[in-house]
C-alpha positions in Angstrom: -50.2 20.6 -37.5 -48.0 21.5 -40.0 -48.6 25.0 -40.5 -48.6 25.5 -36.7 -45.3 23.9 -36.8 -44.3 26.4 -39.5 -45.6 29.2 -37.6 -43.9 27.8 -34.7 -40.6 27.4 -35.7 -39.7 30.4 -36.7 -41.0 32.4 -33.9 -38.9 30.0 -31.8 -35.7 31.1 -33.9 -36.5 34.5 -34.0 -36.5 34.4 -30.0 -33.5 32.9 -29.9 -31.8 35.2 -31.6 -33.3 38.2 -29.8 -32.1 36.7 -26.6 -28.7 36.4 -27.8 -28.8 40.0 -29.6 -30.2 41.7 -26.1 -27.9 39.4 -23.8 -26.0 41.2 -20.9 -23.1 41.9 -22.7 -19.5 42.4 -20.9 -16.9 43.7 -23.4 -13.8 45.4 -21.6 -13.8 49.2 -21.6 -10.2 49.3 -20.1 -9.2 48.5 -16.9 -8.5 50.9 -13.4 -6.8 50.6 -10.0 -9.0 50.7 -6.4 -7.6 54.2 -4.9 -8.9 53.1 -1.6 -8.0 51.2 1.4 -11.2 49.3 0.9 -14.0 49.3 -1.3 -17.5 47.4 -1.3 -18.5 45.6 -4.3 -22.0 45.9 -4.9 -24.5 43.5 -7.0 -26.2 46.4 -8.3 -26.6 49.9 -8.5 -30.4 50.9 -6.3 -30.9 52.1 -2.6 -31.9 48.4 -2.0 -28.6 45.9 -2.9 -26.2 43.7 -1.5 -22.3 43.5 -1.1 -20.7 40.8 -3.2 -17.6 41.4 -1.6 -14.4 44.0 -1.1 -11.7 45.4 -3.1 -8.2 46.9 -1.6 -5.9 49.4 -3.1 -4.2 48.1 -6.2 -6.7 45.5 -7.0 -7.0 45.4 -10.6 -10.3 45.6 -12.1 -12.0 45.4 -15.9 -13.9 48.5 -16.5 -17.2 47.0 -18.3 -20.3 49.9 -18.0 -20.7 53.5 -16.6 -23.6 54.6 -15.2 -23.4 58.2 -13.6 -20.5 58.2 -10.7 -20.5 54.2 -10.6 -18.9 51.8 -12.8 -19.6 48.5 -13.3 -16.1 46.2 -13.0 -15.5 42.3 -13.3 -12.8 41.7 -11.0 -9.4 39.2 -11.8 -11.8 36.5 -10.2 -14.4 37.0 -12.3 -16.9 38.5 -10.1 -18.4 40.9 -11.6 -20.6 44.0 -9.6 -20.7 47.7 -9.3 -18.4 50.3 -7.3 -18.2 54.2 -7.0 -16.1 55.6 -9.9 -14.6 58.3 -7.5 -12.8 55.3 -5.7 -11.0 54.1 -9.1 -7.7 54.9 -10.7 -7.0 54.9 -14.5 -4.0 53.4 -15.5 -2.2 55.9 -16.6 -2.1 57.6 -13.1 -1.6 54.3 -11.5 1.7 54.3 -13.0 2.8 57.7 -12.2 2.1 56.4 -8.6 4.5 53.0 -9.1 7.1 55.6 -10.4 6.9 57.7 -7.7 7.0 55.0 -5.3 10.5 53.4 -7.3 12.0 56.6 -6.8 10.9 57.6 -3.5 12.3 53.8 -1.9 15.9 54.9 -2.6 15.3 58.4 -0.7 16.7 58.5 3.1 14.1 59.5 5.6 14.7 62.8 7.5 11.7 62.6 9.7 8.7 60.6 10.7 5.1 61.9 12.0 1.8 61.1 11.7 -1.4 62.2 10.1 -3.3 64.7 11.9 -6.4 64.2 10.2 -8.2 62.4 7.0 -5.3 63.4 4.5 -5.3 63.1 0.6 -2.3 62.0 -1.0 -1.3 63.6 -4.0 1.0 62.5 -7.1 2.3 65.9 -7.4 2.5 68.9 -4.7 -0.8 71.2 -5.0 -4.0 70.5 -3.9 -5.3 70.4 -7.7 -3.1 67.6 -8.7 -4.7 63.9 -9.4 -5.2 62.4 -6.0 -4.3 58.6 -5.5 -5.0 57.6 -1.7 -6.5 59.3 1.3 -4.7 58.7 4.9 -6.7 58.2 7.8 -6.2 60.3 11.2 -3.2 58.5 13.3 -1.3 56.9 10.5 2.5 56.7 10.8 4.3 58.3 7.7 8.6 58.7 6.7 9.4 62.3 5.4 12.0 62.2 2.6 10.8 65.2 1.0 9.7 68.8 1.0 8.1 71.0 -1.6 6.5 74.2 -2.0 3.0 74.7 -4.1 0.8 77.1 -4.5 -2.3 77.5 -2.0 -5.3 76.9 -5.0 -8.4 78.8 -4.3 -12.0 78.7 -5.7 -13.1 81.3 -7.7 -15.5 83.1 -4.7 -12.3 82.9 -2.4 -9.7 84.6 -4.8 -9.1 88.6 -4.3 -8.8 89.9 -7.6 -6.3 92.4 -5.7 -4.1 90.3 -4.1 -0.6 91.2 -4.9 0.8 87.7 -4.9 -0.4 83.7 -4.5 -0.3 82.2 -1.1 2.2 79.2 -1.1 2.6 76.1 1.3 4.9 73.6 2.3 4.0 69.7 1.1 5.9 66.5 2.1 7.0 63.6 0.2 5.9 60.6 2.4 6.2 56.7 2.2 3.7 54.9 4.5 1.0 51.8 4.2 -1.8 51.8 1.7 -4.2 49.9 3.2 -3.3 49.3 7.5 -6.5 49.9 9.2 -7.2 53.2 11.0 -6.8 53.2 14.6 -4.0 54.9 16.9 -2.9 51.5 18.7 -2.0 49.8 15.1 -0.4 53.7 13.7 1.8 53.3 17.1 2.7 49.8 16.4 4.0 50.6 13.1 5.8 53.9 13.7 9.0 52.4 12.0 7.6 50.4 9.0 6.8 50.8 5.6 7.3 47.2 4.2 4.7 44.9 3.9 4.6 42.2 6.6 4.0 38.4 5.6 0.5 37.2 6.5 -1.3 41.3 6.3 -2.4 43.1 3.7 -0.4 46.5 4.1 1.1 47.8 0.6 3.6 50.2 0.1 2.8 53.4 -1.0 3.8 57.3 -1.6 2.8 60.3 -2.5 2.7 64.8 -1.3 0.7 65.3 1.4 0.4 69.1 3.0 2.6 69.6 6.0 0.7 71.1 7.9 -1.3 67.5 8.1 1.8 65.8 9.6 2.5 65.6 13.0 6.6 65.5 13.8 6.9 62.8 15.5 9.9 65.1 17.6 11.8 64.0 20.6 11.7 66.5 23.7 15.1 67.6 23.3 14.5 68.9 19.3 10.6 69.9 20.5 11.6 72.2 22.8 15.2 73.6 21.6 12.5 74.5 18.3 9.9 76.2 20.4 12.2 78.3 22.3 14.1 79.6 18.8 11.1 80.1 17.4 12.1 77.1 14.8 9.7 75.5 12.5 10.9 72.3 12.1 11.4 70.0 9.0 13.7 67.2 9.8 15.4 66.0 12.6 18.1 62.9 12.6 20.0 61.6 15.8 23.8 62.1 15.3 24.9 59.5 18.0 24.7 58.2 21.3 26.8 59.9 24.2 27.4 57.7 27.7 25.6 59.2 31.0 24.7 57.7 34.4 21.2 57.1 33.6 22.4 55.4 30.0 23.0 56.3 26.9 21.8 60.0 25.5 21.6 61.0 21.6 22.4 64.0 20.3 20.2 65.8 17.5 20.7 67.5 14.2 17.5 69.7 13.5 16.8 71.5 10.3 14.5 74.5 11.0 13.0 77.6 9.0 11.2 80.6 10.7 8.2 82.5 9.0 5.3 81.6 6.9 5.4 78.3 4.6 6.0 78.3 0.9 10.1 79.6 1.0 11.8 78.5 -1.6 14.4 77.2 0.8 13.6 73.4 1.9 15.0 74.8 5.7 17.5 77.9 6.4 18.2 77.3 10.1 20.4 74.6 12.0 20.9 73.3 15.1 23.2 70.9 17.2 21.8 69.8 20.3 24.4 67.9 22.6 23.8 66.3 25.9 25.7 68.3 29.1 26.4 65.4 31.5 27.2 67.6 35.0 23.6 69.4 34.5 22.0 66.5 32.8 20.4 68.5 30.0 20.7 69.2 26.4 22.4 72.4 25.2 22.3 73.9 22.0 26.1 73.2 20.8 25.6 74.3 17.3 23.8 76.9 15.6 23.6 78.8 11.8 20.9 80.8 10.4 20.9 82.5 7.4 21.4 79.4 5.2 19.1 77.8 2.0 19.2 74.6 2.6 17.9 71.8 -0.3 16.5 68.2 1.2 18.4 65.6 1.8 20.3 66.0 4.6 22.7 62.7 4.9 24.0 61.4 8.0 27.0 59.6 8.3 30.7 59.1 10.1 33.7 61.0 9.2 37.3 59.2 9.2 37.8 58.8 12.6 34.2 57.4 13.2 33.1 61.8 14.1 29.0 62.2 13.4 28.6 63.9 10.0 26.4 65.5 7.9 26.3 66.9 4.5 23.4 68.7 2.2 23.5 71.2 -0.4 22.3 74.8 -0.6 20.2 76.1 -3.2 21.7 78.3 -5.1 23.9 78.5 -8.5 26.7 76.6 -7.1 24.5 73.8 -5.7 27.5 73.8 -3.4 27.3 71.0 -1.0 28.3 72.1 2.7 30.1 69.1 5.3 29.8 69.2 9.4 31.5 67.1 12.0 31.0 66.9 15.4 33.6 66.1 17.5 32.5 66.4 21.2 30.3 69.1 21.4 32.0 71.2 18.9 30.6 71.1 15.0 32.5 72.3 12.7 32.7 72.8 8.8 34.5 71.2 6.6 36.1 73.0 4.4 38.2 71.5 0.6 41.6 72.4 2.2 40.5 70.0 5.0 38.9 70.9 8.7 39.0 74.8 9.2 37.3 77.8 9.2 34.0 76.8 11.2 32.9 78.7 14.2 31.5 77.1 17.1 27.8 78.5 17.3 26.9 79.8 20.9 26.2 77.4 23.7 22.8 78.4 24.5 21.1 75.8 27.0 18.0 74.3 25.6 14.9 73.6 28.0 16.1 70.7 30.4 14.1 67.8 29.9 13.5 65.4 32.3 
């Protein structure tokens, strides 16, 4: 009995402590960010396996095992589970993408749209840069930027003769990280990018191409564009003017013509004003040739006049002021209100 006991014993030790030596261990490998509007936790990774639950964008998670494209995480609840790697942010990117968002919340918005399609959202302009969200089709966006990136290629796409890089325009947006899909709820927050009490929208920004983003354009701008040819690139409503049938705004647009990728943020102008006896817009105010940098500000001048103000893109950086007064816009200049020429009154397209 004894030696059995002797034999026994140890065994029973030597168990013990391979159990505790092979235990599932779960030491932090760092931590990550969910780069998704939602993600599925899973217990396990195998064709056969079931959801433990769902992460959102921003959730913080502890990175504790990679396996291939998933990772395994333990969330700030404790659950633990698998998800795909490809949806995760590293830190160090998440906080590029809080900086961004800082700076972006003090930039004023000079035009809204909406996603055309599935659109990635980029920390920096250029489809090569670090990508931190992906938009769905329908979602409501504030422009309050515009750059200009190079058009990246794959190697079996570039022409080893082609004189110069293709470039395209990209937009700084602000929007919602995490409202679902779906063009009723896009619609219903065409104007918001705060997070509402009770949902679980968060704020978020990034580049996006423009070419993705629908203007969200009123007829008046839409058509006064088309008909000049105009690519727009912001519009802002100057004020309100008294008619019959109500009240009628008036429209700033800032245009360019040709390809994408100027170096100009927009190099065209127009001012269109509402003619009461003909109940249509006219263009009021127009002038081309410019180089134009983003923002364009819109305020009131000393008498309570529409204004607006940007600067050009040159050496000077010299900043250029307009006033409307009526349907007359004119420049002003640093010896006070002169110069300016009234641009031609050519009518736009009535709209109904």
């Amino acid at each position: 009995m004894k030696r059995r006991l002797l034999i026994a014993v140890p065994l029973l030790c030597l168990v013990v402590v391979a159990a505790w030596w092979f235990r599932p261990r779960h030491e932090t490998r760092g931590e990550a960010f969910v780069s998704e509007r939602s993600v599925t936790l899973w217990g396990r990774v195998a064709q056969v396996r079931e959801p433990l639950g769902t992460l959102h964008y921003g959730d913080r998670v502890a990175v504790i095992a990679r396996r291939n494209d998933n990772v395994e995480v333990r969330t700030e609840a404790g659950v633990i589970g698998w998800v795909d790697g490809r949806n995760l942010m590293d830190p160090m990117l998440w906080q590029r993408s809080i900086k961004l968002l800082t700076q972006v919340r003090a930039m004023s918005v000079q035009a809204r749209g909406r996603s055309k399609v599935a659109t990635n959202l980029h920390v920096e302009p250029g489809r090569l840069t670090p990508r931190i969200y992906q938009f769905g089709r329908g979602i409501p966006v504030e422009i309050v930027g515009r750059a200009a990136a190079d058009w990246a290629q794959s190697t079996d796409e570039k022409d080893s003769e082609e004189e110069e890089t293709k470039r395209e325009d990209w937009f700084l947006v602000r929007g919602l990280a995490t409202r679902p899909p779906g063009e009723n709820a896009a619609r219903a927050a065409e104007s918001n990018t705060t997070t509402q009490p009770g949902d679980q929208t968060v704020p978020i920004s990034g580049w996006v191409i423009a070419r993705f983003i629908e203007l969200d354009l009123p007829d008046a701008v839409r058509e006064g564009a088309a008909s000049a040819n105009l690519r727009p690139l912001a519009w802002f409503e100057l004020n309100r003017v008294s008619d019959p049938n109500g009240e009628k705004p008036q429209y700033l647009l800032a245009a360019a013509r040709g390809p994408e990728g100027q170096a100009c943020d927009f190099s065209s102008l127009r001012v269109y004003t509402w003619y009461a006896k003909k109940s249509r817009y006219e263009t009021a105010f127009i002038e081309n040739n410019l180089c134009g940098q983003m923002p364009v500000r819109v305020g009131k001048g000393p008498k309570g006049e529409p204004e607006f103000r940007f600067r050009v893109m040159d050496g000077s950086k010299e900043e250029r002021v307009y006033r409307l007064k009526q349907t007359v816009v004119r420049r002003v200049r640093e010896q006070g209100e002169a110069g300016g020429k009234r641009g031609p009154a050519k009518p736009a397209k009535p709209t109904k």
